[in-house]
TIMI-2910 file (N, C-alpha, C, CB; in pm, 1 decimal, decimal comma, always signed):
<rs>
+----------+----------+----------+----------+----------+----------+----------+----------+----------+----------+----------+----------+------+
!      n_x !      n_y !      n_z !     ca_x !     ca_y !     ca_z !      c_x !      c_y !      c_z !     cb_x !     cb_y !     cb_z ! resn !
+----------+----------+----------+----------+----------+----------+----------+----------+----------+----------+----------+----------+------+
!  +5172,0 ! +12220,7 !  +1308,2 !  +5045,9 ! +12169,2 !  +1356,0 !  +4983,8 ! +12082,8 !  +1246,9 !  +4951,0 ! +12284,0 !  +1397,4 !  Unk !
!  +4919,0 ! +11962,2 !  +1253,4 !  +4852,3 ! +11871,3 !  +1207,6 !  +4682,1 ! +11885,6 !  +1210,6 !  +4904,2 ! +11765,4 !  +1275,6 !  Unk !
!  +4636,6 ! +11851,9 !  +1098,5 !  +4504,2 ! +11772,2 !  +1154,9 !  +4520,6 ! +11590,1 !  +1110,4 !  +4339,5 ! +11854,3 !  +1062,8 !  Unk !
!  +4494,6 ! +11558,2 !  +1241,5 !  +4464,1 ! +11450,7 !  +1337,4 !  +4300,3 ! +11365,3 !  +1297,3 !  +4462,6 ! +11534,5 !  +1500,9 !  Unk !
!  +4285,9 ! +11279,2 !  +1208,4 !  +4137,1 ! +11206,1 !  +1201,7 !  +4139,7 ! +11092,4 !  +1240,7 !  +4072,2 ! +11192,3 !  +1077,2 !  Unk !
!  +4083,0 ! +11034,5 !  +1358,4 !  +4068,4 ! +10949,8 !  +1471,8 !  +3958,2 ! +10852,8 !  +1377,0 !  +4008,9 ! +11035,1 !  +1633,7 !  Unk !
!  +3952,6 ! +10722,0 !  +1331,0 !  +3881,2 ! +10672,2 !  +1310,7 !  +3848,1 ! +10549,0 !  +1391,0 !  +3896,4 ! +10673,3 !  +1214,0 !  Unk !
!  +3687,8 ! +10518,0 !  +1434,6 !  +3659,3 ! +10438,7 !  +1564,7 !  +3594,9 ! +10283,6 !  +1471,3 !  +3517,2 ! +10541,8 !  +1693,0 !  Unk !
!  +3630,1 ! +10145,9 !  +1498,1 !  +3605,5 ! +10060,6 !  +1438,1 !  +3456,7 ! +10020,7 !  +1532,8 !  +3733,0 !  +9968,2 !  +1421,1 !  Unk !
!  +3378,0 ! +10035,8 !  +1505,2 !  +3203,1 !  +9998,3 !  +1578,1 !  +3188,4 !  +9900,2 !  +1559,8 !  +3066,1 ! +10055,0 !  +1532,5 !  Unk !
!  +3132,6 !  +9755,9 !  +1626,9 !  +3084,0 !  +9676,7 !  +1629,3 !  +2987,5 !  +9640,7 !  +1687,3 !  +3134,8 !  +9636,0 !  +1633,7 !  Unk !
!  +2898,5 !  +9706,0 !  +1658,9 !  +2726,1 !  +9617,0 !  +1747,1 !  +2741,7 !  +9711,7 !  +1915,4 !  +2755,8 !  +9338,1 !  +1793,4 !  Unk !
!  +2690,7 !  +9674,8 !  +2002,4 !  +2689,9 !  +9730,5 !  +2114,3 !  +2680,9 !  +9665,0 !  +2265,7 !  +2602,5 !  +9802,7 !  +2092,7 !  Unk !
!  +2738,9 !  +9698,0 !  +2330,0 !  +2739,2 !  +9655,0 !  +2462,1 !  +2611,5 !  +9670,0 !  +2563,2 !  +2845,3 !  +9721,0 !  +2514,5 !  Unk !
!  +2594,6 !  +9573,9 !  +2637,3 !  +2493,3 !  +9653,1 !  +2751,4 !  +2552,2 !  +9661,7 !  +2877,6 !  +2351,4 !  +9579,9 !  +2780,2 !  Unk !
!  +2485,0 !  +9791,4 !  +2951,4 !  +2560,8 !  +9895,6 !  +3074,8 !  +2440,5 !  +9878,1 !  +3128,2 !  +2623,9 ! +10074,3 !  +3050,8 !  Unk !
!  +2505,2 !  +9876,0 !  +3268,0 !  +2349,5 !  +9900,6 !  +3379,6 !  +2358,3 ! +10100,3 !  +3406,1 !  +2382,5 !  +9776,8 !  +3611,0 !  Unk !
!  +2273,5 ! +10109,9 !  +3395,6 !  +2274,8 ! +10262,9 !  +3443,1 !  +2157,9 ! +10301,3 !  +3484,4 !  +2312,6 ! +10361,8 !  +3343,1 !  Unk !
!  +2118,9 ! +10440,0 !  +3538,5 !  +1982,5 ! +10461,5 !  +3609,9 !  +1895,3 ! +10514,1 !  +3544,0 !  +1982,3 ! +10533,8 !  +3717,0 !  Unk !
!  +1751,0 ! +10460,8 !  +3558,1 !  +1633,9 ! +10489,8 !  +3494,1 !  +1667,3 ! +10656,5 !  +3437,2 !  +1496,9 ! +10467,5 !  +3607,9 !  Unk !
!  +1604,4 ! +10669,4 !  +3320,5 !  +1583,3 ! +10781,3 !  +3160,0 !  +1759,8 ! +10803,2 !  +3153,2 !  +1459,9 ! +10998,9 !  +3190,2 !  Unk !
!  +1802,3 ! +10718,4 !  +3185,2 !  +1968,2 ! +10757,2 !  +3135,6 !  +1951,3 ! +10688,4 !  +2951,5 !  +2133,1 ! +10633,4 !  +3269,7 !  Unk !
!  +1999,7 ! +10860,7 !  +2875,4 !  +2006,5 ! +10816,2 !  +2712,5 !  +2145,0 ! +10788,8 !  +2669,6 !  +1950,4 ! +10935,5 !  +2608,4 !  Unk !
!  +2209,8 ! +10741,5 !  +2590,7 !  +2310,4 ! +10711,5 !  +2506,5 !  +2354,0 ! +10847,5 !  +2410,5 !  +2260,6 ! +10586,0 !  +2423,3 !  Unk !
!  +2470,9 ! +10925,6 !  +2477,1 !  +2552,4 ! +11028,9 !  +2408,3 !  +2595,7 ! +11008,8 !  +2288,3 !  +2655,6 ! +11058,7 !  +2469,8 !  Unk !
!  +2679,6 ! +10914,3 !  +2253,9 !  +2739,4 ! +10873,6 !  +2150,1 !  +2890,4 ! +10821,1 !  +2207,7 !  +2737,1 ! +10990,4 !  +2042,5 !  Unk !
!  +3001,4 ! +10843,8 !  +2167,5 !  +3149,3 ! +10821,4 !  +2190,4 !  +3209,4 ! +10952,1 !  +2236,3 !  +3224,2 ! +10769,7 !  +2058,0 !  Unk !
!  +3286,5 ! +10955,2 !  +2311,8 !  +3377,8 ! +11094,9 !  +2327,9 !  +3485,2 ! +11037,7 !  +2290,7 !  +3396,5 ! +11175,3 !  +2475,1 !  Unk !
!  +3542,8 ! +11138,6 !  +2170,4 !  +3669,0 ! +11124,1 !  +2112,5 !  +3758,5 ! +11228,5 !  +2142,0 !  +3659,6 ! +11111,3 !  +1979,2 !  Unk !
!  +3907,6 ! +11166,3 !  +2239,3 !  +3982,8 ! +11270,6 !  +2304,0 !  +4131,0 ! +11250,9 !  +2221,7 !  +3988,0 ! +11248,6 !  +2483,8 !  Unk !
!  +4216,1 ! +11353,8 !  +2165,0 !  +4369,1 ! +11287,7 !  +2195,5 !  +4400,2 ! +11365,6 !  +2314,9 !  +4499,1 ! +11308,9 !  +2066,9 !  Unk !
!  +4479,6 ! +11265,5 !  +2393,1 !  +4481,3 ! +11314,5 !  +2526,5 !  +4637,2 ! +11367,9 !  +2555,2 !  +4431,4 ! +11192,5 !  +2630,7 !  Unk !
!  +4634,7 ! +11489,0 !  +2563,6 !  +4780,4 ! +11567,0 !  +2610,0 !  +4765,4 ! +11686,3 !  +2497,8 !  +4954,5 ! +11455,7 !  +2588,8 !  Unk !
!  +4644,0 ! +11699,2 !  +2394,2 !  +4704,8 ! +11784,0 !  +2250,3 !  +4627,4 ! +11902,3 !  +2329,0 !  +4643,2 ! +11731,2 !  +2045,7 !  Unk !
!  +4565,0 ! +11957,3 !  +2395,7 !  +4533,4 ! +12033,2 !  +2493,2 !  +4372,6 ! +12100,7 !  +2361,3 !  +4699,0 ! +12155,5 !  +2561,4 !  Unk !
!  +4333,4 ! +12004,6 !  +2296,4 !  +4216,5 ! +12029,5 !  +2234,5 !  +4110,6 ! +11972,5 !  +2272,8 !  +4222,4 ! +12010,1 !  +2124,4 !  Unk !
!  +4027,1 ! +12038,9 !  +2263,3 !  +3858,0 ! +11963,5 !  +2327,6 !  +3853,2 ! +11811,3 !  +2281,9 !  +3687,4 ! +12049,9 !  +2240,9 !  Unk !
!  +3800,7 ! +11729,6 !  +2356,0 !  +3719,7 ! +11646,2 !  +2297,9 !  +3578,8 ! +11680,0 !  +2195,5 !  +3688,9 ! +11581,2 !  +2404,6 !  Unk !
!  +3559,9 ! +11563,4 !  +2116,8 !  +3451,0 ! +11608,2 !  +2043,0 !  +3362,1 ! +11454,1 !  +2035,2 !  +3505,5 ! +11683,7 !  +1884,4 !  Unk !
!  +3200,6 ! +11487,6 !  +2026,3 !  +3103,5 ! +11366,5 !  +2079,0 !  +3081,3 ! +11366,3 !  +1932,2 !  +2956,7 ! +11387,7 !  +2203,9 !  Unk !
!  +3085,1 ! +11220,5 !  +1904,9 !  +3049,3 ! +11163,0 !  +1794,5 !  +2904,1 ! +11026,9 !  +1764,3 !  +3184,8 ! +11116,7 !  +1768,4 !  Unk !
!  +2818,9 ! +11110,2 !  +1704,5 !  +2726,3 ! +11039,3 !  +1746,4 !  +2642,0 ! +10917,2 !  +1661,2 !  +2654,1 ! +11131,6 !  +1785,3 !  Unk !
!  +2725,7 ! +10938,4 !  +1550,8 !  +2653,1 ! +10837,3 !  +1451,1 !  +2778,9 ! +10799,5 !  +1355,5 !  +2509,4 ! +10913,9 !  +1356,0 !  Unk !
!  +2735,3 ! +10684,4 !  +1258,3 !  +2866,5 ! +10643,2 !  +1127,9 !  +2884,2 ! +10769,5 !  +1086,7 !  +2825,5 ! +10533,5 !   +975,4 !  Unk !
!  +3006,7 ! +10789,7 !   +995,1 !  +3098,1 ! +10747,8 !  +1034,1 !  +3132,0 ! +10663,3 !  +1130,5 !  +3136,0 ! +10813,3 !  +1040,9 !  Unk !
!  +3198,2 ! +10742,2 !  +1239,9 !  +3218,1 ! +10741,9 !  +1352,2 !  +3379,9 ! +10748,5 !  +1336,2 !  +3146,1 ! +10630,5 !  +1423,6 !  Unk !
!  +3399,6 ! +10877,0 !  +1301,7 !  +3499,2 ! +10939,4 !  +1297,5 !  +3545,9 ! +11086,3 !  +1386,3 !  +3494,6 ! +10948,1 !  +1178,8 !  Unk !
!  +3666,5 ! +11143,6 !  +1415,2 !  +3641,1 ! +11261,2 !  +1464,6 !  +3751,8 ! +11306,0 !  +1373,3 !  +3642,3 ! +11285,5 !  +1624,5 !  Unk !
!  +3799,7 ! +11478,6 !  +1406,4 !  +3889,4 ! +11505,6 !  +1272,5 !  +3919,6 ! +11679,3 !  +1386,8 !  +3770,5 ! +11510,3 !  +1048,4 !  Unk !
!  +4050,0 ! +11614,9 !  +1409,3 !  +4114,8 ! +11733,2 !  +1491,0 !  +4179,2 ! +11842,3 !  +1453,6 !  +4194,4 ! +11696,7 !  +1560,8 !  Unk !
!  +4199,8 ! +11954,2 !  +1426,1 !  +4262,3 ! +12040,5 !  +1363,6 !  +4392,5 ! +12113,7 !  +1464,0 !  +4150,3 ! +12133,9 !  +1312,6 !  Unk !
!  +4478,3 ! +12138,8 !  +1422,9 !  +4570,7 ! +12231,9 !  +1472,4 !  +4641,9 ! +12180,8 !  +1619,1 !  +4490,2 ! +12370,8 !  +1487,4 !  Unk !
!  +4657,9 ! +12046,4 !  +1548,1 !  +4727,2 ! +11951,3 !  +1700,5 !  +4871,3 ! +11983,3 !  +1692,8 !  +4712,8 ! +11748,9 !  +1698,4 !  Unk !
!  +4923,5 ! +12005,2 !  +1788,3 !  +5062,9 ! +12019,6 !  +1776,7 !  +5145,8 ! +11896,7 !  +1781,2 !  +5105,1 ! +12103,5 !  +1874,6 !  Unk !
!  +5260,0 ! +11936,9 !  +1737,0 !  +5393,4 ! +11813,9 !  +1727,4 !  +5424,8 ! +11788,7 !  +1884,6 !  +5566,3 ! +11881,7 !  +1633,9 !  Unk !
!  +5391,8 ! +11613,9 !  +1890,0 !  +5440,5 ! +11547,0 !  +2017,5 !  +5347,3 ! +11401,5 !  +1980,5 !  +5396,0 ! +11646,3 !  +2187,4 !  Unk !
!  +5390,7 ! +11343,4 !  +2104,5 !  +5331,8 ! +11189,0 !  +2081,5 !  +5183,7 ! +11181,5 !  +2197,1 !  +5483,5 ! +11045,8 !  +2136,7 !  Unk !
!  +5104,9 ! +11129,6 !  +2127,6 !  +4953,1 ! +11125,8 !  +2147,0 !  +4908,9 ! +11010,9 !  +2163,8 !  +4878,2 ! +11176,0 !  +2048,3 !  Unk !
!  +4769,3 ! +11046,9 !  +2267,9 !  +4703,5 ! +10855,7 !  +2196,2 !  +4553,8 ! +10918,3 !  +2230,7 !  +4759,3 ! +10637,6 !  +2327,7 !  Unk !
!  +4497,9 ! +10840,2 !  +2084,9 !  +4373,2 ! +10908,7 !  +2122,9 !  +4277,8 ! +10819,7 !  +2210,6 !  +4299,4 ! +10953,2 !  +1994,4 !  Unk !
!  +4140,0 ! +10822,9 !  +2243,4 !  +4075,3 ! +10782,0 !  +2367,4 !  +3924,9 ! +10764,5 !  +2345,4 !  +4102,1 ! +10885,2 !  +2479,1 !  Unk !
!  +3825,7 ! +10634,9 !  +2322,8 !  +3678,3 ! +10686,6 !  +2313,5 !  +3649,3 ! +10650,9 !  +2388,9 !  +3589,6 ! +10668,9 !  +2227,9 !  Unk !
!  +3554,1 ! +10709,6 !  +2480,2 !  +3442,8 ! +10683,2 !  +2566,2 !  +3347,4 ! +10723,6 !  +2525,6 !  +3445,1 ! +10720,6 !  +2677,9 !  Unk !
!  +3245,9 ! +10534,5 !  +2573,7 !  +3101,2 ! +10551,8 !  +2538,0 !  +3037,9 ! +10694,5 !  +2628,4 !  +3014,4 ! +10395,1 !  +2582,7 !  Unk !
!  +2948,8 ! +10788,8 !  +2661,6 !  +2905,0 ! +10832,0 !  +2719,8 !  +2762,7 ! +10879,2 !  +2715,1 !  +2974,2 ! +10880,4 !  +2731,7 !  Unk !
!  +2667,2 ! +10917,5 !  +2841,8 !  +2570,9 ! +10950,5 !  +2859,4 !  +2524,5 ! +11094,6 !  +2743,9 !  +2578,2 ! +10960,8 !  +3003,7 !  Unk !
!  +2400,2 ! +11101,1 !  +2829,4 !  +2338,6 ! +11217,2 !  +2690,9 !  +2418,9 ! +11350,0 !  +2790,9 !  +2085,3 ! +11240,3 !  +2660,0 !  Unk !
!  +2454,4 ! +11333,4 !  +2891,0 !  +2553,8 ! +11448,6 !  +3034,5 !  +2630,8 ! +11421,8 !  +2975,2 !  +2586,0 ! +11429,8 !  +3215,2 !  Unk !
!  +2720,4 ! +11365,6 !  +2937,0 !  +2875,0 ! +11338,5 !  +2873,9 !  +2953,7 ! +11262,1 !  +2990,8 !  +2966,8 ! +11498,6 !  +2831,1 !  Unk !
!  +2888,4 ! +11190,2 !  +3065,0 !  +2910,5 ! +11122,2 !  +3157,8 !  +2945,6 ! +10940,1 !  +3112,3 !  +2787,5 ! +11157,1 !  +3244,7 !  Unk !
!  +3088,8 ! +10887,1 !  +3154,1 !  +3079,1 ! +10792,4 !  +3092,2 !  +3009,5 ! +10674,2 !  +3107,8 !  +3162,5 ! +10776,4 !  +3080,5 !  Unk !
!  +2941,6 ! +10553,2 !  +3019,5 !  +2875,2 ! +10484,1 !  +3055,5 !  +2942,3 ! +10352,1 !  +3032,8 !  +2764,4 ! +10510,9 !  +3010,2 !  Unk !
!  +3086,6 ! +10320,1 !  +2998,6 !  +3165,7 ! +10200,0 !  +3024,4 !  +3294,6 ! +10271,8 !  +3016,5 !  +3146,2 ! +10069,9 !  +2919,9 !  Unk !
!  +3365,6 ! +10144,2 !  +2942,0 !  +3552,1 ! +10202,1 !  +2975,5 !  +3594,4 ! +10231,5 !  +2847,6 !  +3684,0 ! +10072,0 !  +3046,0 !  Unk !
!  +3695,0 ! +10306,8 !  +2895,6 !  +3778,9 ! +10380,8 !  +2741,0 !  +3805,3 ! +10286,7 !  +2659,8 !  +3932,0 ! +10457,7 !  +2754,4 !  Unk !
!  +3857,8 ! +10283,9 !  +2538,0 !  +3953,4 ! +10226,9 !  +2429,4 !  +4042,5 ! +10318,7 !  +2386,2 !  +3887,0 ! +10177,4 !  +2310,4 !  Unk !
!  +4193,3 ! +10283,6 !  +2404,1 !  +4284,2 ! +10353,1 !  +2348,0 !  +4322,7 ! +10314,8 !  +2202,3 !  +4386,5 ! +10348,9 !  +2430,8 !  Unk !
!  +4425,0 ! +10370,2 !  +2186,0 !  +4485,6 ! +10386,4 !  +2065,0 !  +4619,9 ! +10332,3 !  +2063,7 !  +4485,6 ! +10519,0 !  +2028,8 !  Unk !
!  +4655,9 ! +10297,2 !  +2004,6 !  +4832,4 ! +10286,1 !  +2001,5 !  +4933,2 ! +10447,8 !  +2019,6 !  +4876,5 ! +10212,8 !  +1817,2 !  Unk !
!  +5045,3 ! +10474,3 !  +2077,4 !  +5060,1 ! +10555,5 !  +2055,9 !  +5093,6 ! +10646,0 !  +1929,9 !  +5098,7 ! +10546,2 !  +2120,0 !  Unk !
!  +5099,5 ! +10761,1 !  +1845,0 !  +5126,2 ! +10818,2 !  +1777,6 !  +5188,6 ! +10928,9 !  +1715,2 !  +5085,0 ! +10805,5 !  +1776,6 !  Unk !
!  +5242,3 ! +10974,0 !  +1701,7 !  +5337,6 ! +11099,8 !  +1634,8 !  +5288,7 ! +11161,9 !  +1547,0 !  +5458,4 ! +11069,8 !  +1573,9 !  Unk !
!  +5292,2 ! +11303,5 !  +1566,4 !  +5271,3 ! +11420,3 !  +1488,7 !  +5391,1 ! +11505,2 !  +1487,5 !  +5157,1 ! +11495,1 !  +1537,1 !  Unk !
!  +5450,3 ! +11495,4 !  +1333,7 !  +5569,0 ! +11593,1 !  +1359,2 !  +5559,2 ! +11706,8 !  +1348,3 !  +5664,8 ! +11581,0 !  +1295,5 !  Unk !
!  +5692,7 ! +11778,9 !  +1396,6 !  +5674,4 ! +11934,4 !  +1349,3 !  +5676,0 ! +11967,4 !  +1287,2 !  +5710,4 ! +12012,1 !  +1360,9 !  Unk !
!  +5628,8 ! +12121,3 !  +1251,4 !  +5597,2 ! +12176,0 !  +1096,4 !  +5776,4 ! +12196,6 !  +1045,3 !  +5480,1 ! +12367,1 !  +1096,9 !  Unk !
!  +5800,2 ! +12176,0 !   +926,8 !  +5918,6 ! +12214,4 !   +849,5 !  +5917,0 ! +12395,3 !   +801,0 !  +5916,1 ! +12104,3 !   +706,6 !  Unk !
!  +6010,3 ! +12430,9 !   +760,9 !  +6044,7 ! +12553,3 !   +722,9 !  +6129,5 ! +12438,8 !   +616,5 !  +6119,6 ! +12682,1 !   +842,2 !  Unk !
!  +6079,8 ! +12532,6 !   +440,7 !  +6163,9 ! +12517,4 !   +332,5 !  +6183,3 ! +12653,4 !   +235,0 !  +6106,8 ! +12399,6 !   +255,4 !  Unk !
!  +6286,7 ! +12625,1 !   +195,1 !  +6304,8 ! +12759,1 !    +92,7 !  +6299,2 ! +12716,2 !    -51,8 !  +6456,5 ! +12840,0 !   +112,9 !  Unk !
!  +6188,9 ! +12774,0 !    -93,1 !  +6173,2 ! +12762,3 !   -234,4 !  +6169,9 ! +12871,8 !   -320,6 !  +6070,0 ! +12701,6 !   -257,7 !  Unk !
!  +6177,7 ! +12891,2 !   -484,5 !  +6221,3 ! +12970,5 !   -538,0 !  +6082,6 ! +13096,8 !   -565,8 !  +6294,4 ! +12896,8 !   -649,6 !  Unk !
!  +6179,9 ! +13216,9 !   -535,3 !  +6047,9 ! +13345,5 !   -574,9 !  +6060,9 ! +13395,8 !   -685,5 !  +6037,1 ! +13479,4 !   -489,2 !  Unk !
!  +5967,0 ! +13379,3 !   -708,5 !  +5962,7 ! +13391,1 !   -881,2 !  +5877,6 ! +13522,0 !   -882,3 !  +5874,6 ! +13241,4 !   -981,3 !  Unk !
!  +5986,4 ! +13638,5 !   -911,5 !  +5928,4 ! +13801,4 !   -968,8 !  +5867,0 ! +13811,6 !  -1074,9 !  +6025,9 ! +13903,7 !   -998,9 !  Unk !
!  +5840,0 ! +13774,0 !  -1219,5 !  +5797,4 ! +13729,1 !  -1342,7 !  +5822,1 ! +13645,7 !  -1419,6 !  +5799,6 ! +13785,5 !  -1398,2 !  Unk !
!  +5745,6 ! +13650,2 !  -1546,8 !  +5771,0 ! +13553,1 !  -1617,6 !  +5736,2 ! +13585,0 !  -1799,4 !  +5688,2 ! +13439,5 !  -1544,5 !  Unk !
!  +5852,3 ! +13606,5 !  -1883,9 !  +5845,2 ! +13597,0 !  -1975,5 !  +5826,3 ! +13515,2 !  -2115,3 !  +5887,4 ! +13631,6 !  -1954,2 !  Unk !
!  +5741,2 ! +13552,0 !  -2171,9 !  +5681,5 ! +13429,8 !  -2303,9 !  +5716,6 ! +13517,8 !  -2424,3 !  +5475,3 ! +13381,7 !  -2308,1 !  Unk !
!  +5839,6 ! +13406,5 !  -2518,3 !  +5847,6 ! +13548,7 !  -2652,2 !  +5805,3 ! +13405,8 !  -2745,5 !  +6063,6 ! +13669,3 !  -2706,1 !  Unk !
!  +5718,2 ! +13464,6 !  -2862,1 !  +5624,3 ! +13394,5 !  -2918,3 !  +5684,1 ! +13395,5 !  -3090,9 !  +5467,7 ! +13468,0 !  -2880,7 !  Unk !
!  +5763,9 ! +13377,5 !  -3116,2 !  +5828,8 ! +13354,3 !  -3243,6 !  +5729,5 ! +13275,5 !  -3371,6 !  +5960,5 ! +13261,7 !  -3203,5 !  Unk !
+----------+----------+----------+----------+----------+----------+----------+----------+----------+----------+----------+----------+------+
</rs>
């Protein structure tokens, strides 16, 4: 398992028609298939930082969304990406350690 940090490039902002006292959520940041929550990101950064994603190929996903988590334009993807699997290595066990001081 990996952690996964999604970084979102912001530029200035779009305008959305939407319905009267509708507020601005922030971004929903998804990788989509890692079977982990999305998480709302609401200010700079504007980063998210996934923990304990498993090995397979991903793409992550932001949507702008409402203060509901409702979206208020269209996604931006990601390129796809790879997370490999964890390795198994054998390294040496070291029972003690002697110091002779001459």
């Amino acid at each position: 398992m990996a952690i996964v940090i999604v970084t979102l490039d912001v530029q200035g902002t779009t305008s959305v028609t939407a319905s009267a006292g509708t507020t601005v959520g922030g971004l929903s940041v998804e990788i989509q298939g890692s079977g982990i929550a999305a998480q709302l990101v609401t200010a700079a950064p504007w980063s998210a930082s996934f923990s304990g994603v498993p090995a397979g190929t991903y793409t992550a996903v932001s949507t702008p969304v409402d203060g509901n988590g409702k979206a208020l334009g269209s996604p931006i993807s990601s390129a796809q990406f790879t997370v490999q699997p964890d390795v198994s290595l054998d390294v040496p066990n070291v029972v003690s350690v002697t110091v002779a001081v001459q």
